[in-house]
C-alpha positions in Angstrom: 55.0 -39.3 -61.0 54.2 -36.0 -58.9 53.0 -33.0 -60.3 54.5 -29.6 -58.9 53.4 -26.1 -59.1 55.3 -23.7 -60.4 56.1 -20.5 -57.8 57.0 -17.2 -59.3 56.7 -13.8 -58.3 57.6 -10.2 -60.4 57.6 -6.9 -58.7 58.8 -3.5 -60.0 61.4 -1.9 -57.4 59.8 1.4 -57.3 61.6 4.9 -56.2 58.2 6.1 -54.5 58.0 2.9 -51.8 61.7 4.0 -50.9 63.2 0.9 -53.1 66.3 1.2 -54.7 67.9 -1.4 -56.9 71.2 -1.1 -55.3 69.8 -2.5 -52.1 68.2 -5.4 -54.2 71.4 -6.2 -55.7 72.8 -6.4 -52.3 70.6 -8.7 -50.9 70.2 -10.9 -53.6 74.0 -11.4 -54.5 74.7 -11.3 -50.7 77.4 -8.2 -50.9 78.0 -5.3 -49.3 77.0 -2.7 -52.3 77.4 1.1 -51.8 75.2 3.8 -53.7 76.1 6.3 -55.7 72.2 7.7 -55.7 71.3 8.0 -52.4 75.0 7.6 -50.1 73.6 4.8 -48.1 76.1 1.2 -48.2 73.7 -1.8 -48.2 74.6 -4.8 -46.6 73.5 -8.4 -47.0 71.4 -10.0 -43.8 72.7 -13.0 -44.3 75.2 -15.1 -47.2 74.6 -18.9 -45.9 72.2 -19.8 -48.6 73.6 -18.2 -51.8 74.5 -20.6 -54.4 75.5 -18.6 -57.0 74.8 -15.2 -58.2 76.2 -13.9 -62.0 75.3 -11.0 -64.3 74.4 -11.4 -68.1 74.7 -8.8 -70.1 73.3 -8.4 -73.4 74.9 -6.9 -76.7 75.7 -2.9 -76.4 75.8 -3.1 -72.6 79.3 -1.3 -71.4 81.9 -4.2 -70.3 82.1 -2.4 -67.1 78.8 -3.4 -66.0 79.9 -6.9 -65.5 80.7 -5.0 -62.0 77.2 -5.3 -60.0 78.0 -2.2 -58.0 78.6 -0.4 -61.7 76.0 -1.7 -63.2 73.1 -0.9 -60.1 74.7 2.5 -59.7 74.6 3.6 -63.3 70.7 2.4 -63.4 70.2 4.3 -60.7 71.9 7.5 -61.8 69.7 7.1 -65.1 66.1 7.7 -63.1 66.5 11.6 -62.4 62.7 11.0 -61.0 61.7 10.7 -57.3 58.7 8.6 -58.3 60.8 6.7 -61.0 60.5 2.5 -61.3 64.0 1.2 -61.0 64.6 -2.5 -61.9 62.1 -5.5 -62.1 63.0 -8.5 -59.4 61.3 -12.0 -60.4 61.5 -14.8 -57.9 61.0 -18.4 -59.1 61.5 -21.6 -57.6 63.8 -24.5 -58.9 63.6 -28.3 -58.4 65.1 -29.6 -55.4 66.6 -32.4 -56.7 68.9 -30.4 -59.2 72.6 -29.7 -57.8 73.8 -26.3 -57.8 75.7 -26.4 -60.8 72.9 -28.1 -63.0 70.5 -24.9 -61.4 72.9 -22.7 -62.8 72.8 -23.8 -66.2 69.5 -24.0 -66.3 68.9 -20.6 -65.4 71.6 -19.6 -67.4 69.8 -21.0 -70.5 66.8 -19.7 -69.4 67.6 -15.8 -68.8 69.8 -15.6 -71.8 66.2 -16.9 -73.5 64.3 -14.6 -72.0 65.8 -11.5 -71.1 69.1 -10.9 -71.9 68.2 -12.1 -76.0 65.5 -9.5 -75.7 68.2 -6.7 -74.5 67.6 -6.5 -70.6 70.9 -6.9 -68.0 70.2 -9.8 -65.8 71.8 -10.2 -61.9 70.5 -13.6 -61.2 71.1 -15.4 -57.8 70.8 -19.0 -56.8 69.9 -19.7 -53.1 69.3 -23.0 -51.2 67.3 -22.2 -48.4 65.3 -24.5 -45.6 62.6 -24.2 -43.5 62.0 -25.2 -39.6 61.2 -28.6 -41.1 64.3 -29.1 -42.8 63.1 -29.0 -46.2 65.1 -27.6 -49.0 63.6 -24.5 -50.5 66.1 -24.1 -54.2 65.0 -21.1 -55.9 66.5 -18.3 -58.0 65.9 -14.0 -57.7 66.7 -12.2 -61.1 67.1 -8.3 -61.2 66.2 -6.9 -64.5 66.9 -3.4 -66.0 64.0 -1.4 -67.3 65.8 0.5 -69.6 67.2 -0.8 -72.8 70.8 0.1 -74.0 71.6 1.6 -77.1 73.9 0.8 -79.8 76.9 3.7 -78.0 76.4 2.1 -74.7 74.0 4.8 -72.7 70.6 4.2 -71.7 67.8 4.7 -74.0 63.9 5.6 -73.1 61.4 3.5 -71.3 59.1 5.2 -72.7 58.2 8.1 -75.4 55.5 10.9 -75.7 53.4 10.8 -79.3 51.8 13.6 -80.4 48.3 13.1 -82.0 47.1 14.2 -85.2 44.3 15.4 -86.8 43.1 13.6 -90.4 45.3 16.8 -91.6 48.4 15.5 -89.5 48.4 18.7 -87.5 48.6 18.3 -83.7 45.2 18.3 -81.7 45.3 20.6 -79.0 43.4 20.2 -75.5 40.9 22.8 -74.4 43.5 24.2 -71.9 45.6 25.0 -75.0 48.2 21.9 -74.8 48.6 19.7 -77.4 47.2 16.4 -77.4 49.6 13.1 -76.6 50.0 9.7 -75.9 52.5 7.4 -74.0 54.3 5.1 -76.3 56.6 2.2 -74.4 59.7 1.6 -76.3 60.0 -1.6 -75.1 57.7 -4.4 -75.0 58.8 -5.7 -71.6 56.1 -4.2 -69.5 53.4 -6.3 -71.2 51.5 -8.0 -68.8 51.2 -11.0 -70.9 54.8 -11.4 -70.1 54.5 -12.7 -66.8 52.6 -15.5 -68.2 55.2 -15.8 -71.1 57.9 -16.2 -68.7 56.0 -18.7 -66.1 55.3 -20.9 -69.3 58.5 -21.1 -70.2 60.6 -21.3 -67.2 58.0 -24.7 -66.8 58.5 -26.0 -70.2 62.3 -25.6 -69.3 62.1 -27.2 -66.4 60.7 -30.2 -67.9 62.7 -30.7 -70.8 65.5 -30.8 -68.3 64.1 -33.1 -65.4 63.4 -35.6 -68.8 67.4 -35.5 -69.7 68.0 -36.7 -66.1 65.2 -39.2 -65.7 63.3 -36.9 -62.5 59.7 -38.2 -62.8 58.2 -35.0 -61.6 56.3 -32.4 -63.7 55.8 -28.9 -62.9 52.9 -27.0 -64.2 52.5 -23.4 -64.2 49.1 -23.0 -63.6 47.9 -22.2 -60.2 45.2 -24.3 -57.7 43.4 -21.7 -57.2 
């Protein structure tokens, strides 16, 4: 029996580092995608090693955004600010020995588990890649909205402003004159215990799965260093 380690990666696409989530859609789903946002058609670098690539959609979410192009463009559309985070991209790797369509019902189960329950769209990809030694390199990128939806369809808040109160519940007001306020997520999906979350459960996952078809390797989440 061989212990593996589990390899995972999030990253917010950010506005500010010239990101867009269009492009990310394109690469990972190997398409040629065009934005609405900034007029520029991405294209895919390559399409040998995708798999499979699929978008969940959780309850609420138009039926139109089924469409990747729709669904990237209307995200985009939603962030009116230059400095604005977009979409969150987590990379994780998959078991070698699975076949494609055994990876995609794993990651299936998985994302409906862990994001799409919780009310996030998911664009999820499957790609078999190798390196110069030949080795197979089975792993899956997810693109995840930011925003949730809201019961009529549109986007709601990522996050709100609070205004804080005195022990009379009058607003408190700065010495510039402003009122005094805090930032209020209205999501819980920015949590950085999350990442951690999602690590442990993509590995329990995993396991449960390799049991059912008798692979003798474990995967554990925690890192060697």
């Amino acid at each position: 029996m061989t212990t593996k380690e589990l390899s995972t990666r999030v990253d917010i696409v950010k506005r500010s580092k010239g990101q867009s989530a269009v492009d990310k859609a394109a690469y990972i789903s190997r398409t040629t995608i065009k934005s609405e946002y900034d007029g520029v058609t991405y294209y895919p670098k390559y399409s040998e090693d995708l798999v499979h690539s699929e978008i969940m959609l959780p309850e609420n979410a138009p039926e139109e955004y089924a469409d990747r192009s729709t669904l990237w463009n209307a995200v985009e559309q939603a962030e009116k600010s230059k400095n604005a985070q977009i979409a969150r991209m987590y990379k994780v790797s998959l078991p070698n020995d699975w076949s494609y369509e055994f990876a995609v019902e794993v990651m299936r189960d998985y994302i409906n588990r862990n994001f799409v329950s919780q009310g996030m769209c998911a664009d999820f990809a499957i790609h078999d890649s190798e390196n110069e030694k030949h080795q197979r390199n089975l792993h899956c990128h997810i693109l995840l909205t930011l925003r949730p939806i809201l019961e009529d369809g549109s986007w709601g808040d990522k996050q709100k402003k609070e205004y804080i109160l005195d022990e009379n519940g009058n607003k408190v007001r700065t010495k510039s004159g402003n009122y005094k306020c805090k930032t209020i997520e209205c999501t819980d999906w920015n949590r950085k215990e999350n990442a951690k979350l999602w690590r442990t459960n993509l590995r329990v996952l995993i396991n449960e799965y390799n049991l059912k078809l008798d692979i003798k390797d474990t995967w554990d989440e925690r890192s060697y260093q």
